[in-house]
C-alpha positions in Angstrom: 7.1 -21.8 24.9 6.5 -18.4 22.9 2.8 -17.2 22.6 0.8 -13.4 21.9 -1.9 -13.2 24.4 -3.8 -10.4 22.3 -5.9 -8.2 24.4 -8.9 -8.0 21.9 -11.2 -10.5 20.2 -10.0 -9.5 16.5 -6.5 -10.5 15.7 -5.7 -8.9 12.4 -3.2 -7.0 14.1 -1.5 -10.1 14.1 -0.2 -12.3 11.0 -1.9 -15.9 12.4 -0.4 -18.0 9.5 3.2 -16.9 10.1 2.9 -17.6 13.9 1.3 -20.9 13.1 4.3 -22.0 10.7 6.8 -20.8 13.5 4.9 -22.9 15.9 3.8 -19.7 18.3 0.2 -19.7 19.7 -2.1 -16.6 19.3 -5.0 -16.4 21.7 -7.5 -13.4 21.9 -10.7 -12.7 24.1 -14.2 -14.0 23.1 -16.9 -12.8 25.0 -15.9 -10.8 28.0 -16.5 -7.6 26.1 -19.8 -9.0 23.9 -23.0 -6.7 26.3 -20.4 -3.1 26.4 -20.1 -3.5 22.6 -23.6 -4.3 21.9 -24.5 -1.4 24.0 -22.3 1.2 22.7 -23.9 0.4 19.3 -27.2 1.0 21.2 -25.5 4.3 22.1 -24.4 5.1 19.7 -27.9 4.8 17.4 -29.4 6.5 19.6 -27.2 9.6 20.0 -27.1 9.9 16.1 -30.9 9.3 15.6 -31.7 11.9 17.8 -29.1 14.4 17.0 -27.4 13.7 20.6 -24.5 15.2 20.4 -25.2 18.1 17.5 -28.0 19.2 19.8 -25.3 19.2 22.8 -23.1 21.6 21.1 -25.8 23.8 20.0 -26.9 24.3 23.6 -23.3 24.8 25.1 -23.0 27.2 22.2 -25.3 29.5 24.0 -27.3 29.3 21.0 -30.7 28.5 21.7 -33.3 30.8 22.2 -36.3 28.4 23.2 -38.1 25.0 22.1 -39.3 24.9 19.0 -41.2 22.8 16.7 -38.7 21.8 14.0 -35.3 21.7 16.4 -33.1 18.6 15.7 -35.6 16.7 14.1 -34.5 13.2 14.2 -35.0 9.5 13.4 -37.3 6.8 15.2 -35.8 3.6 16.6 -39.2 1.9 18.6 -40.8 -0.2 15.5 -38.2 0.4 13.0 -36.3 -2.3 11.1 -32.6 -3.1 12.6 -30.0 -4.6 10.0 -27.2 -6.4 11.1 -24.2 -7.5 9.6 -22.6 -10.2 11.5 -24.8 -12.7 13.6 -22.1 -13.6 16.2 -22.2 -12.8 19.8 -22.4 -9.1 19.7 -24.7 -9.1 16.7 -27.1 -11.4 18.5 -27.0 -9.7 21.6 -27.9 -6.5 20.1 -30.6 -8.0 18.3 -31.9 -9.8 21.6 -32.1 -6.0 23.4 -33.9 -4.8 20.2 -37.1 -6.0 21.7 -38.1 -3.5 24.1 -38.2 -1.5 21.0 -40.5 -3.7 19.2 -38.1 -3.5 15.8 -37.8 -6.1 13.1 -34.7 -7.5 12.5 -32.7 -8.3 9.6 -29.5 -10.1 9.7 -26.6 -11.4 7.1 -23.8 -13.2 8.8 -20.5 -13.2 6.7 -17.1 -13.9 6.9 -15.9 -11.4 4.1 -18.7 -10.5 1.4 -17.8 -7.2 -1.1 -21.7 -7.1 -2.1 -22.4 -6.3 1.8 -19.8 -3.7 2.2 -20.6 -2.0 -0.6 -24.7 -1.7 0.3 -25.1 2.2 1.0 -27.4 2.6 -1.7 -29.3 -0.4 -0.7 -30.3 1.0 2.4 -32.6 3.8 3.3 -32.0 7.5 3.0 -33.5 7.4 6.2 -31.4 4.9 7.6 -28.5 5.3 10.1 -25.0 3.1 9.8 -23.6 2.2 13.2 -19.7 0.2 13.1 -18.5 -1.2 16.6 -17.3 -4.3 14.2 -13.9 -4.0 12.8 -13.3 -0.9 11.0 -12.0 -2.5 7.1 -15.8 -3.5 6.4 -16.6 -0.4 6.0 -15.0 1.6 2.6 -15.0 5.1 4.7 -14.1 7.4 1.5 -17.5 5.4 -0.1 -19.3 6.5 3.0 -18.6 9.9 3.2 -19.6 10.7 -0.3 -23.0 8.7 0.8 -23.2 10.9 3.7 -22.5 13.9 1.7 -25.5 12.9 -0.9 -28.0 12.1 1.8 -27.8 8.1 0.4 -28.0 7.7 4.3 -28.9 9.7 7.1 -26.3 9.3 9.3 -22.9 7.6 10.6 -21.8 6.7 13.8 -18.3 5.1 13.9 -16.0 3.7 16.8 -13.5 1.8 14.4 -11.6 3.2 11.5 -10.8 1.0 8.3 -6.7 2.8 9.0 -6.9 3.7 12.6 -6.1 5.8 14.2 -6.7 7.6 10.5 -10.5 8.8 9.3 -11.2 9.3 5.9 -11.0 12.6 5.0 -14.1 14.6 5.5 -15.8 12.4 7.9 -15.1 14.0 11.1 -16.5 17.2 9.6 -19.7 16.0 8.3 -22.6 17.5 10.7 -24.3 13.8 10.8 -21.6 12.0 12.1 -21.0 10.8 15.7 -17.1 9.5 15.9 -15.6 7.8 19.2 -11.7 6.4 19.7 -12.3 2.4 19.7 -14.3 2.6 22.9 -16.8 0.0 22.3 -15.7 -2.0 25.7 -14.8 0.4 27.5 -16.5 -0.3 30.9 -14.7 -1.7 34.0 -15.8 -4.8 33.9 -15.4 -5.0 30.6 -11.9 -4.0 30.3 -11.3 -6.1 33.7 -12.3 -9.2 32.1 -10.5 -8.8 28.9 -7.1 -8.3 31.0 -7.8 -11.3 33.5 -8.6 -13.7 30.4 -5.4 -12.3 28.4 -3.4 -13.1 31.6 -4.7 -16.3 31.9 -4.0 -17.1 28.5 -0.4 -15.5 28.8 0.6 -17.7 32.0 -0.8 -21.1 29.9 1.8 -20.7 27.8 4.6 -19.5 29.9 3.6 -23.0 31.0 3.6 -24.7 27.9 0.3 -25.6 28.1 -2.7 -24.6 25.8 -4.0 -21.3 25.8 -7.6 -21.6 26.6 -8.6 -19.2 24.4 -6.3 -19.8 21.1 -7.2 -19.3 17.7 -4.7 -21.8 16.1 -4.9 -24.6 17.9 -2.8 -26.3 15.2 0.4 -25.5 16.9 -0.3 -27.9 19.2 -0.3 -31.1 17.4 
């Protein structure tokens, strides 16, 4: 038995339906990596609300000269409103460790939606865009002229809609935070992905079912 034991919970690297009419089974790796996503997004609003990592090069720069009132003024997160795109498991559970922040939260769950991706100027000029998602929901060219315009405040991305590409201009824009795809990251993380990926792997070597696959057709 043939089978692609992806080591990631998106498979678009993949094409599914051609597998499926060849009779191969894809499997992938639901929520192992759910709490390091969901907290990388955490990280990441916070480092580009409060000007984390511009404030970091200014001081290694050798720069600064003293506190003052008006230094890398940033954004408030503790009774502000969090949107989210996508109610699945890592939506949810960043919406469930929004409470020690006391924020409201807005949600829209989709499966593919043009009017969502294409929102900037529905949101807030003081509002800041955070993507641990899948990098294609996001129209990067659209969201560096939006940057560029102060439509938004802020951007920070750890998928790319042509990765390992960025759009050009975003890495140079001064509020931007940009990380390689490493969302889960975190040994344990990482660790479970690989053990569940095995597991699937050896199933079918087996020709059994893959615990874990996402076209379960191929069985019947």
């Amino acid at each position: 038995m043939k089978g692609f034991a992806n080591y990631a919970v998106g498979y678009d690297n993949i094409d599914v339906r051609e597998a499926t009419k060849r009779g191969i089974p894809i499997s992938n790796i639901p929520g192992v990596l759910t709490d390091a996503t969901a907290e990388m997004a955490w990280a990441l609003l916070f480092a580009i609300s409060r000007r984390v990592v511009a404030s970091d090069t200014f001081m290694r720069s050798g720069q600064w000269k003293g506190w003052g009132p008006l230094q890398f003024i940033g954004g408030d997160i503790t009774g502000a409103t969090l949107g989210l795109v996508g109610a699945g498991r890592i939506g949810t559970a960043m919406a469930m460790k929004s409470r020690g922040f006391d924020m409201k939260v807005l949600y829209a769950d989709t499966i593919r939606n043009e009017k969502l991706e294409q929102e900037f100027q529905r949101m807030k000029k003081t509002a800041y865009l955070i993507n641990t998602s899948r990098g294609p929901i996001l129209n990067e060219v659209e969201l560096v002229q939006a940057l560029k315009t102060d439509e938004i405040a802020g951007a920070a991305l750890d998928v790319y809609e042509d990765e390992p590409l960025m759009a050009e201009g975003l890495k140079d824009l001064p509020n931007v935070i940009v990380t390689p795809h490493t969302a889960s990251a975190t040994k344990s993380s990482r660790g479970g992905m690989a053990r569940i990926a095995a597991t699937n792997l050896l199933a079918m070597l087996e020709g059994k079912r893959a615990p874990n696959c996402v076209n379960p057709e191929v069985y019947q």
